[in-house]
PAVEXKOL-526090 format. One record per residue (C-alpha): residue number from 1; residue in one letter; y, x, z. Coordinates in pm, 1 decimal, padded with zeros to 6 digits. Each point is the difference from the previous one (the first is absolute). Layout:
N
nr, rest, yy, xx, zz
NUM, A, Y, X, Z;
...
***
This chain:
391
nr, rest, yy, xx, zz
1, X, 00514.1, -03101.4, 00850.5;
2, X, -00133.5, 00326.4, 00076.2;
3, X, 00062.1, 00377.1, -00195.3;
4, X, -00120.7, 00321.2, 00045.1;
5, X, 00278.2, 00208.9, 00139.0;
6, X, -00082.4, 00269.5, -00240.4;
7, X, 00256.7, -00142.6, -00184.7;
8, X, 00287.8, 00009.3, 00209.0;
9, X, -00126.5, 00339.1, 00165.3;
10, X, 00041.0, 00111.4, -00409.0;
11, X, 00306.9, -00228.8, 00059.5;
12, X, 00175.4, 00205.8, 00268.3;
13, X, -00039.2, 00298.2, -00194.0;
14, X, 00263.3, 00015.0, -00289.3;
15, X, 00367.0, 00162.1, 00069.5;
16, X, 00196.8, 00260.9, 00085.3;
17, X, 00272.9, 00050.5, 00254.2;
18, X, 00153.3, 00283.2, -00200.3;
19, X, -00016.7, -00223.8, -00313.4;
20, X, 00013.4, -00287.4, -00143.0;
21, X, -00268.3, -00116.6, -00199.0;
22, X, -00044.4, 00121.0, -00319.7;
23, X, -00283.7, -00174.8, -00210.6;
24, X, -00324.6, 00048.2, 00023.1;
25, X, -00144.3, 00304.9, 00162.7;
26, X, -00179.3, 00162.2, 00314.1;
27, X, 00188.2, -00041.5, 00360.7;
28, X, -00038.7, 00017.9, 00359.1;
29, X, 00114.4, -00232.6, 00241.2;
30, X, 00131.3, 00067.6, 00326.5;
31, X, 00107.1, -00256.7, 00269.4;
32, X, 00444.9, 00044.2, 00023.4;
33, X, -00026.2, -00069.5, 00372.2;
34, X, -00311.4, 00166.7, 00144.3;
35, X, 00015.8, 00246.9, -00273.7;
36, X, -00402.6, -00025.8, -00001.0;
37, X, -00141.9, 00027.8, -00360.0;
38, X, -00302.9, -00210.9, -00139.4;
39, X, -00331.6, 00074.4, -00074.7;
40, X, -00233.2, -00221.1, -00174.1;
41, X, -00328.7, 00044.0, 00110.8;
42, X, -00239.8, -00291.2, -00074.7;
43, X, 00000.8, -00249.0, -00248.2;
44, X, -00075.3, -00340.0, 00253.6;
45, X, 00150.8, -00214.4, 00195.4;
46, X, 00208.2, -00311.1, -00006.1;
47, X, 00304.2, -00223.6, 00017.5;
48, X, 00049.8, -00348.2, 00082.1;
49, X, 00361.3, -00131.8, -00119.8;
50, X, -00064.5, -00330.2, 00197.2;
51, X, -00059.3, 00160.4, 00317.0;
52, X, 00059.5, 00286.5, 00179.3;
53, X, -00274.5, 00194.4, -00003.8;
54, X, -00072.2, 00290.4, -00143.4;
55, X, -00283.2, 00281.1, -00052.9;
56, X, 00159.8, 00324.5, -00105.5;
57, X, -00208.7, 00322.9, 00065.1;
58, X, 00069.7, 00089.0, -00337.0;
59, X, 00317.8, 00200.6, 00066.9;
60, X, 00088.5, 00234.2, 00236.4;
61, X, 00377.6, 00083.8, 00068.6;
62, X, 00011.3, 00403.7, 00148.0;
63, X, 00341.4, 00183.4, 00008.4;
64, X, 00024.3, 00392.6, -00125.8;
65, X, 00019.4, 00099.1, -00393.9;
66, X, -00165.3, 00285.7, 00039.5;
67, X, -00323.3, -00213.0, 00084.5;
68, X, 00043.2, -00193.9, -00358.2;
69, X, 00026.5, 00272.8, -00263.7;
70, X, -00373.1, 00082.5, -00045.9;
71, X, -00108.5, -00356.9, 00061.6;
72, X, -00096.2, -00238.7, -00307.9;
73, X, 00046.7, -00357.3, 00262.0;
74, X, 00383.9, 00029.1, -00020.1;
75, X, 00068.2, -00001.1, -00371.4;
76, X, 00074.9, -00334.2, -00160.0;
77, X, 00042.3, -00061.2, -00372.3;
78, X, 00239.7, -00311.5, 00006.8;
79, X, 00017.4, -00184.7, -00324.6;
80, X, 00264.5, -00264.0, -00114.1;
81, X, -00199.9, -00286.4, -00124.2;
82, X, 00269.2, -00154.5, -00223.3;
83, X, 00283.7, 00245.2, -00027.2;
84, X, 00226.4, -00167.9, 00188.3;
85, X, -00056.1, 00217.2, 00330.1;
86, X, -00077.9, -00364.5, 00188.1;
87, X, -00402.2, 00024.1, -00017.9;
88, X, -00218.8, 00289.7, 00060.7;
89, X, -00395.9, 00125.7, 00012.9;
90, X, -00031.2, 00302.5, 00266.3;
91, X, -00282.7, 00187.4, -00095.9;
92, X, -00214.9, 00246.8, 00237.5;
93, X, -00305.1, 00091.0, 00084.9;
94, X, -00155.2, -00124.5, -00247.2;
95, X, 00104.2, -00360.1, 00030.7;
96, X, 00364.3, -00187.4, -00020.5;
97, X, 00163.1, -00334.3, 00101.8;
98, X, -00025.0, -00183.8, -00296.2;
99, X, -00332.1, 00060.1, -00002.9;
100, X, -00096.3, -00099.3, 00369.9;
101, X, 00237.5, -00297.9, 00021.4;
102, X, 00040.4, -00087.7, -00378.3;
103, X, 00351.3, -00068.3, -00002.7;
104, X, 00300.9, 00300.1, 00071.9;
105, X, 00213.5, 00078.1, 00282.3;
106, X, 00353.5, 00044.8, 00028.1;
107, X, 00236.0, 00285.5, 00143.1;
108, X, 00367.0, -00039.6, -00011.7;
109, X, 00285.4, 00243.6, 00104.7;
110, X, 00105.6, -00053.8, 00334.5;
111, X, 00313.6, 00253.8, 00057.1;
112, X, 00109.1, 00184.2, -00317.6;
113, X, 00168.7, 00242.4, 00215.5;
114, X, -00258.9, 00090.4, 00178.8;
115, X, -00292.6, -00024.0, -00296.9;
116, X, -00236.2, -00245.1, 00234.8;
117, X, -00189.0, -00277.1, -00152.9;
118, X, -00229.2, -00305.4, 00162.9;
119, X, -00357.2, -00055.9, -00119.0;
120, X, -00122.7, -00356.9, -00027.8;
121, X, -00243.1, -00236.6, -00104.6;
122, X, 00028.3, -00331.1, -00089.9;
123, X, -00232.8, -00320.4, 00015.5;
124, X, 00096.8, -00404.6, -00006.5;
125, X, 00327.7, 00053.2, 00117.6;
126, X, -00098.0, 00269.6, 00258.7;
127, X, 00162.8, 00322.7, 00055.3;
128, X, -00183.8, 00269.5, 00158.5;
129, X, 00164.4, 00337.5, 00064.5;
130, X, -00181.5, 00365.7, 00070.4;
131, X, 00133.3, 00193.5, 00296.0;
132, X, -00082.9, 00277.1, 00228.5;
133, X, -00142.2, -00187.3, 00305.0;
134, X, 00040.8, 00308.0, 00248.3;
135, X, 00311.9, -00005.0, 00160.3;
136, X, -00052.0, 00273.3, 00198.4;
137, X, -00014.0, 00383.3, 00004.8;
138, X, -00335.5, 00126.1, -00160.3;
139, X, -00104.3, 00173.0, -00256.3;
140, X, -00254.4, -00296.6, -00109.8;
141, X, 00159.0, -00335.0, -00118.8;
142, X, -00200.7, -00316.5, -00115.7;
143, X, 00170.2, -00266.2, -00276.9;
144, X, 00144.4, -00338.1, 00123.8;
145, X, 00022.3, -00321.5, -00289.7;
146, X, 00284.0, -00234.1, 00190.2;
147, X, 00335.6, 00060.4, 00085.2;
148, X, 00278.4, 00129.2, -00202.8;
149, X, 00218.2, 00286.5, 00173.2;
150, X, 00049.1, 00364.5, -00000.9;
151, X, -00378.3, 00097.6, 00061.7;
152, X, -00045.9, -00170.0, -00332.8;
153, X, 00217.2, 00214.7, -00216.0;
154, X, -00178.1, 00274.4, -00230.3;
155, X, 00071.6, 00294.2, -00141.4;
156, X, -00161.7, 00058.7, -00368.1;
157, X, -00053.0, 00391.8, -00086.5;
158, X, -00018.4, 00082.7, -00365.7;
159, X, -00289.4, 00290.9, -00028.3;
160, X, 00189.2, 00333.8, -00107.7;
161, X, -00146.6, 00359.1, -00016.1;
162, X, 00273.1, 00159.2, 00237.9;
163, X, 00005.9, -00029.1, 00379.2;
164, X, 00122.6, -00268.3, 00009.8;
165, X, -00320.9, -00231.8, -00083.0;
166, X, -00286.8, 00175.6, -00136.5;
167, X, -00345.2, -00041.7, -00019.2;
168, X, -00194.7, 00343.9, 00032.6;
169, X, -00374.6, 00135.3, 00043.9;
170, X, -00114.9, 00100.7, 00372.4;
171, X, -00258.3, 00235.7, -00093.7;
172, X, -00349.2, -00050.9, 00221.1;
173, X, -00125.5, 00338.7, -00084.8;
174, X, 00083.1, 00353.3, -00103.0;
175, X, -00212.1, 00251.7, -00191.4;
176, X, 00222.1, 00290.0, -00102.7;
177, X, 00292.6, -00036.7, -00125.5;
178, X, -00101.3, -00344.4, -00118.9;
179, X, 00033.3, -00308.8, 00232.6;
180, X, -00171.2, -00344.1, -00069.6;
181, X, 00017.1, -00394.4, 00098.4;
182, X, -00193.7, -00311.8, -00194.4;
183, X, 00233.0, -00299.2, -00044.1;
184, X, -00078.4, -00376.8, -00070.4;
185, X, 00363.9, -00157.7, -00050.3;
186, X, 00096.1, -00320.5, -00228.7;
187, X, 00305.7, 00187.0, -00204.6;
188, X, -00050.6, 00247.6, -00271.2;
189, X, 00102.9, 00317.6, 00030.8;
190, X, 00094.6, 00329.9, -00151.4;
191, X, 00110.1, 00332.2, 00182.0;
192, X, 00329.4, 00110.5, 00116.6;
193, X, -00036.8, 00308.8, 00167.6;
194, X, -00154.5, 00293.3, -00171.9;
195, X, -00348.2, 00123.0, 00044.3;
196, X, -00179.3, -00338.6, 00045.4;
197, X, -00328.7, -00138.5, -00184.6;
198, X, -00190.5, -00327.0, -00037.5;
199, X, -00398.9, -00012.5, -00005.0;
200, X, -00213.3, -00213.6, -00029.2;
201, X, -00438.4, 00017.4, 00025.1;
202, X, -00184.6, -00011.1, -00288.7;
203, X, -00346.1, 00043.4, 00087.8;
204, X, -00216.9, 00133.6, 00292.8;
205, X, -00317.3, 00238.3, -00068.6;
206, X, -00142.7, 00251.2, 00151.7;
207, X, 00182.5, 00020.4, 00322.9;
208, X, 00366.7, 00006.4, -00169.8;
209, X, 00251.1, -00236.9, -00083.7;
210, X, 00162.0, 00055.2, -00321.3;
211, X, 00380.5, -00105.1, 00032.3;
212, X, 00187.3, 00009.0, -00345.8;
213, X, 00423.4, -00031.3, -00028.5;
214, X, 00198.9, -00310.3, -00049.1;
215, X, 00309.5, 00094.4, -00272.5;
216, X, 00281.1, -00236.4, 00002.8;
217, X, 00081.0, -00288.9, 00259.0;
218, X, -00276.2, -00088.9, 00235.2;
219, X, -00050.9, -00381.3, -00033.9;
220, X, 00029.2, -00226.7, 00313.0;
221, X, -00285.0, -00018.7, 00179.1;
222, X, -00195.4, 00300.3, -00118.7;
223, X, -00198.8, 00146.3, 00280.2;
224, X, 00077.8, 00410.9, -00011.1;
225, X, -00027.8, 00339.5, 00118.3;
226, X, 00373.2, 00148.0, 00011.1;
227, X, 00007.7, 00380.0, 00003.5;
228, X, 00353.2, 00132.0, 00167.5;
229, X, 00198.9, 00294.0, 00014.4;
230, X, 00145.2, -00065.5, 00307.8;
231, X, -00088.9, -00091.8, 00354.7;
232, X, 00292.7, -00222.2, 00057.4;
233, X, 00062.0, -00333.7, -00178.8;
234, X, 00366.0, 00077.6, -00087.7;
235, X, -00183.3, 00293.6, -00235.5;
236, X, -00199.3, -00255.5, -00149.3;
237, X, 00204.1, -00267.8, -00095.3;
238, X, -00104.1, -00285.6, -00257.5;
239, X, 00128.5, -00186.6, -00278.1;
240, X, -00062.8, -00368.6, 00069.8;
241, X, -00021.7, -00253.6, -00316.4;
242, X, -00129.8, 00036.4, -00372.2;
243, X, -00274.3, -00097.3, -00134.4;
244, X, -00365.9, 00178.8, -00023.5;
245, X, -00327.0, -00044.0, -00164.9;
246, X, -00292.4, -00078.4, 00204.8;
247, X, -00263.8, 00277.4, 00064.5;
248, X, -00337.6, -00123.9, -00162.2;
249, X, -00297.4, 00129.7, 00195.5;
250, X, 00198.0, 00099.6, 00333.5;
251, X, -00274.4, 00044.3, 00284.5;
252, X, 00285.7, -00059.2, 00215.6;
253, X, 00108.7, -00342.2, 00244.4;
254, X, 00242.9, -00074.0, 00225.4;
255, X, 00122.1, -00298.7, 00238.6;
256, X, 00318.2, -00091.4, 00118.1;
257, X, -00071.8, -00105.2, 00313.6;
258, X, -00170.6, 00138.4, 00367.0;
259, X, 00145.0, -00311.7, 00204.8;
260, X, -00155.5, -00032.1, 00315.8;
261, X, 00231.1, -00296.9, 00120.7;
262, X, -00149.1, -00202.3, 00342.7;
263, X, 00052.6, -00317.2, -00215.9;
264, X, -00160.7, 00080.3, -00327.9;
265, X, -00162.7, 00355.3, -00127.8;
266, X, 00047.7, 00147.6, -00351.6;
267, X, -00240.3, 00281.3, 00020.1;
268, X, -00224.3, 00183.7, -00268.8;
269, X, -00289.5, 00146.0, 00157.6;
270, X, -00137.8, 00353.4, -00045.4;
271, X, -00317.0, 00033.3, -00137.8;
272, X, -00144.6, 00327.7, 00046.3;
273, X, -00291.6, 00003.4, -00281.0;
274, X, 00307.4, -00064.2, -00305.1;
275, X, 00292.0, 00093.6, 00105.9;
276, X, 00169.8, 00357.5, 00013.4;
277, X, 00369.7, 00068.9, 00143.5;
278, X, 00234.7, 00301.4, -00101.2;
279, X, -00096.4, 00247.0, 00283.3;
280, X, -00096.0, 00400.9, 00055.9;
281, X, -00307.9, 00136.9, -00038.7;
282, X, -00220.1, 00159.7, 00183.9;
283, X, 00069.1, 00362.8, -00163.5;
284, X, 00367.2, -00091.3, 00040.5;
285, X, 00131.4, -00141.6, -00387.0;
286, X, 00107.0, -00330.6, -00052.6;
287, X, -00236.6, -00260.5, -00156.1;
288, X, -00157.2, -00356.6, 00092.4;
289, X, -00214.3, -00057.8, 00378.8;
290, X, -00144.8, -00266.8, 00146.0;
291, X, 00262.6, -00116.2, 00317.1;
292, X, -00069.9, -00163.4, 00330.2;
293, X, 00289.4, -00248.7, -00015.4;
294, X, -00158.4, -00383.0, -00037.5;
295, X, 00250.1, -00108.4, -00183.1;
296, X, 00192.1, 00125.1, -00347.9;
297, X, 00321.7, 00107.4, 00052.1;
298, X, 00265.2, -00214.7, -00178.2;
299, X, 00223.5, 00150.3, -00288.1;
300, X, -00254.1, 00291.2, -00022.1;
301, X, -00247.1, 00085.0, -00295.7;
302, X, -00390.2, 00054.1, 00057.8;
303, X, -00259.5, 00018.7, -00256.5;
304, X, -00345.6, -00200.9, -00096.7;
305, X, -00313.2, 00191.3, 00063.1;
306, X, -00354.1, -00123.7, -00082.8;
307, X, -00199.6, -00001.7, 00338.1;
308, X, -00206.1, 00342.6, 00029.9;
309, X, 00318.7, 00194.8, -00082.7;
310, X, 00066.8, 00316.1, 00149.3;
311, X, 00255.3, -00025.0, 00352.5;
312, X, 00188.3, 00223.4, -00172.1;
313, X, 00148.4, 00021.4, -00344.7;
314, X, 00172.4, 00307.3, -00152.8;
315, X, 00290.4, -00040.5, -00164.0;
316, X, 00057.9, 00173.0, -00408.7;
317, X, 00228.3, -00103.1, -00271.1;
318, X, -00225.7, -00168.4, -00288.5;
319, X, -00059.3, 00133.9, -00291.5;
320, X, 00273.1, -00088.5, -00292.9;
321, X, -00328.0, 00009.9, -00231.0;
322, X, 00057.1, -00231.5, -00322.2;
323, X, -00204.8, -00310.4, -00037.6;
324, X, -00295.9, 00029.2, -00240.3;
325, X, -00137.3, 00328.9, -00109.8;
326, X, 00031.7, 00278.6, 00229.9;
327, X, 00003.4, 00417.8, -00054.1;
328, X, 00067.5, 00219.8, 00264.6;
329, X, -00115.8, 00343.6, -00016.1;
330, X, -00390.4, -00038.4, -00034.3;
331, X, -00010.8, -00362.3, 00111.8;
332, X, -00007.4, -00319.6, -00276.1;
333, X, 00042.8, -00335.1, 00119.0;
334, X, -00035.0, -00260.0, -00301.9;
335, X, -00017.4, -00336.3, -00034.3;
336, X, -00189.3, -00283.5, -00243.4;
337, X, 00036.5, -00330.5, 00058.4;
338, X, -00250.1, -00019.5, 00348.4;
339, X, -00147.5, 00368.3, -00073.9;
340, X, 00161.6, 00265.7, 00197.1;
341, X, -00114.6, 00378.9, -00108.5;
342, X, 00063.5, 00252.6, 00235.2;
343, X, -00010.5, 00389.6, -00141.9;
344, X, 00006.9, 00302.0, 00232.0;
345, X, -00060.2, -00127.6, 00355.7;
346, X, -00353.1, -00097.4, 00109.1;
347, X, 00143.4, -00234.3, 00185.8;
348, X, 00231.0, -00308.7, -00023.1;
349, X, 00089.1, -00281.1, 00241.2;
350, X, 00112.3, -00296.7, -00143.8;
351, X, 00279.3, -00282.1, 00215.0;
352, X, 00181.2, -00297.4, -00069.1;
353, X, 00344.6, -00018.5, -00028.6;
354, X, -00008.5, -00159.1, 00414.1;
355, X, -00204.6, 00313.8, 00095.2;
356, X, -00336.2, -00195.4, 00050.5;
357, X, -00271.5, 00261.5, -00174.9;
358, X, -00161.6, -00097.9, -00296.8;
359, X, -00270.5, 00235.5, -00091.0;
360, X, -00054.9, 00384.1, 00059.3;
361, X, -00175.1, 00286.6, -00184.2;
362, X, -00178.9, 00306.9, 00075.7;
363, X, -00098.9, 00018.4, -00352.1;
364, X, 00306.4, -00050.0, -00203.4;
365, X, 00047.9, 00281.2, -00197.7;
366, X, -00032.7, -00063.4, -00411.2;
367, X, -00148.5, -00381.5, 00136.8;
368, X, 00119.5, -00325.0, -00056.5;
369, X, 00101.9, -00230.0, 00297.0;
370, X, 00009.1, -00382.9, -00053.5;
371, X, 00284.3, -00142.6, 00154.9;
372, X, -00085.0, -00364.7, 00138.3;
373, X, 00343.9, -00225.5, -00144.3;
374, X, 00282.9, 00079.6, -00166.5;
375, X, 00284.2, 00096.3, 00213.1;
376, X, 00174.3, 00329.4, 00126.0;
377, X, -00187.1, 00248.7, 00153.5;
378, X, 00076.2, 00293.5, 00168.9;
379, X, -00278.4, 00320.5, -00043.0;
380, X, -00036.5, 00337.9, 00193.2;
381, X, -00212.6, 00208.1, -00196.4;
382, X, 00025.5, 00324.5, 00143.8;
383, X, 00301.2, 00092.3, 00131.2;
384, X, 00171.3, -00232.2, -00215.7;
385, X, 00163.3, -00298.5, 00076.6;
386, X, 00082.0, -00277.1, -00281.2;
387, X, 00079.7, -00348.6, -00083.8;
388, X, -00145.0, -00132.6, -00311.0;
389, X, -00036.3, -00375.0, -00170.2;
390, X, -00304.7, -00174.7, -00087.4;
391, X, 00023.8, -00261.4, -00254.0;
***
């Protein structure tokens, strides 16, 4: 009986070495022996019990800390199914074990002493164990699922916010004094370190994408821009866990995965005509431009364009405008039911709440508009920017 080995890739990801586990929470897992930590980073593949054979691209075993802290493949959530720290769901990526295989795993202590566990699954009597199959020195390991000896011991990390364990923000650009990074991870998130932000992008008109702030915990899987005040990751540290409300009407995507494996691909490809990555501009700022990689890179945000888009997109902090009626200095913006009114600009432009335009006028000034459905909207009349409901 075959299983995707998503599952016991999720599976070899639980512990710590410098403590035992404590309940439910986020971990990484690195190999006792080879000292090689794991990375999830696809969510196919397979296992046969009965046999010996085994497809796992899915996880990739590389040694070094320092190469983990900004990356979203090496955090686990591990989850005691039954509160009696015997069966477990190891979440990543999007995905888990009990979801892949439909039945848990198992990890048990091994040394006490020592703080190692094993990592196992079971099937009709079968035991098979997950190991680090690369015995020898390199920096890249790949995961074995027989045997039962010291290159099958694990160490399960607790996620902390000191040194020790952290997950912090590599910045991709720097504009000022300001640096900035998108991130597609599954764990909510708030902010450790000082001086950090959370966007997200409202709309798209007129050359500019509007970005507008996330309070509170980030939920998982939120696609987002992440504004930093420093250009290390140790100076931009995050909270991992809690739990966030999703962002209606975020232009934003992500994917979890840019696997380019010789024995199966998990690849998203770039599509030039609606898609827009974080990047610099041509006048130097930081905004949204069309890239020349063919494939989306994995744990990273991009946003949704409708084709005939500008290359590049300007980046500006929406306006915190109030839905329904409108007044700033000479401009009205009023709404009711499907008539919009527009006072003080001659013109008006008229979205969705995706970004796709809806209608635009040259004439608005003092004239009604008829809006097509009921729905949100978001108008620029003027230099005014604001969201308003039609019902």
């Amino acid at each position: 009986m075959k299983h995707l080995i998503t599952a016991l890739i999720a599976t070899a990801i639980a512990f710590s070495a410098s403590a035992k586990l404590e309940g439910d929470g986020y971990y990484r897992v690195q190999n006792a022996k080879t000292e090689r930590y794991i990375y999830v980073l696809d969510d196919k593949g397979e296992l046969n019990f009965q046999a010996t054979t085994a497809e796992l691209g899915a996880i990739e075993l590389w040694m070094g800390y320092d190469r983990t802290v900004s990356d979203p493949s090496t955090i686990i959530y591990v989850k005691d199914l039954n509160g009696q720290k015997k069966d477990y769901d190891l979440q990543t990526q999007g995905t888990g074990v009990h979801t892949i295989i439909n039945y848990p795993v198992s990890i048990r202590l091994y040394n006490s002493n020592l703080g190692t566990y094993s990592i196992f699954g079971r099937n009709s009597g079968i035991t098979r164990y997950i190991g680090d199959a690369t015995k020898f020195a390199s920096e890249q390991g790949w995961v074995a699922h027989i045997g039962n000896g010291e290159y099958y011991r694990w160490y399960f990390h607790p996620m902390t916010t000191d040194d020790s364990n952290y997950f912090g923000i590599t910045p991709e650009f720097k504009q000022g004094a300001d640096h900035y990074a998108t991130l597609y991870a599954d764990f909510p998130f708030d902010f450790h370190s000082e001086g950090m932000t959370a966007y997200y992008v409202s709309s798209v008109e007129n050359g500019t994408a509007y970005i507008k702030e996330i309070n509170g915990t980030v939920a998982k899987g939120t696609p987002v821009i992440i504004k930093c005040s420093s250009a290390v990751p140790s100076g931009n540290k995050l909270n991992l866990g809690g739990k966030g409300s999703a962002i209606s009407g975020n232009m934003l995507k992500g994917v979890y995965f840019n696997n380019n494996d010789l024995v199966h691909k998990n690849r998203t490809p770039y599509n030039k005509a609606t898609m827009r990555v974080l990047g610099r501009l041509s006048d130097g700022s930081i905004g949204f431009v069309t890239s020349n990689e063919q494939y989306l890179a994995r744990n990273k945000a991009y946003l949704v364009v409708p084709a005939g888009t500008p290359a590049e997109l300007k980046m500006e902090i929406a306006s915190s405008a109030a839905i329904g009626t409108v007044t700033s200095d000479a401009v009205s913006i009023s709404v009711n039911g499907l008539e919009l009114r527009v006072d003080g600009a001659e013109d008006a432009v008229v979205y969705n709440i995706t970004g796709q335009l809806i209608t635009r006028s040259a004439n608005a000034n003092s004239h009604a508009i008829s809006l097509p459905a009921p729905g949100i909207y978001i108008v620029k009349a003027g230099s005014k920017v604001a969201k308003i409901i039609a019902r």
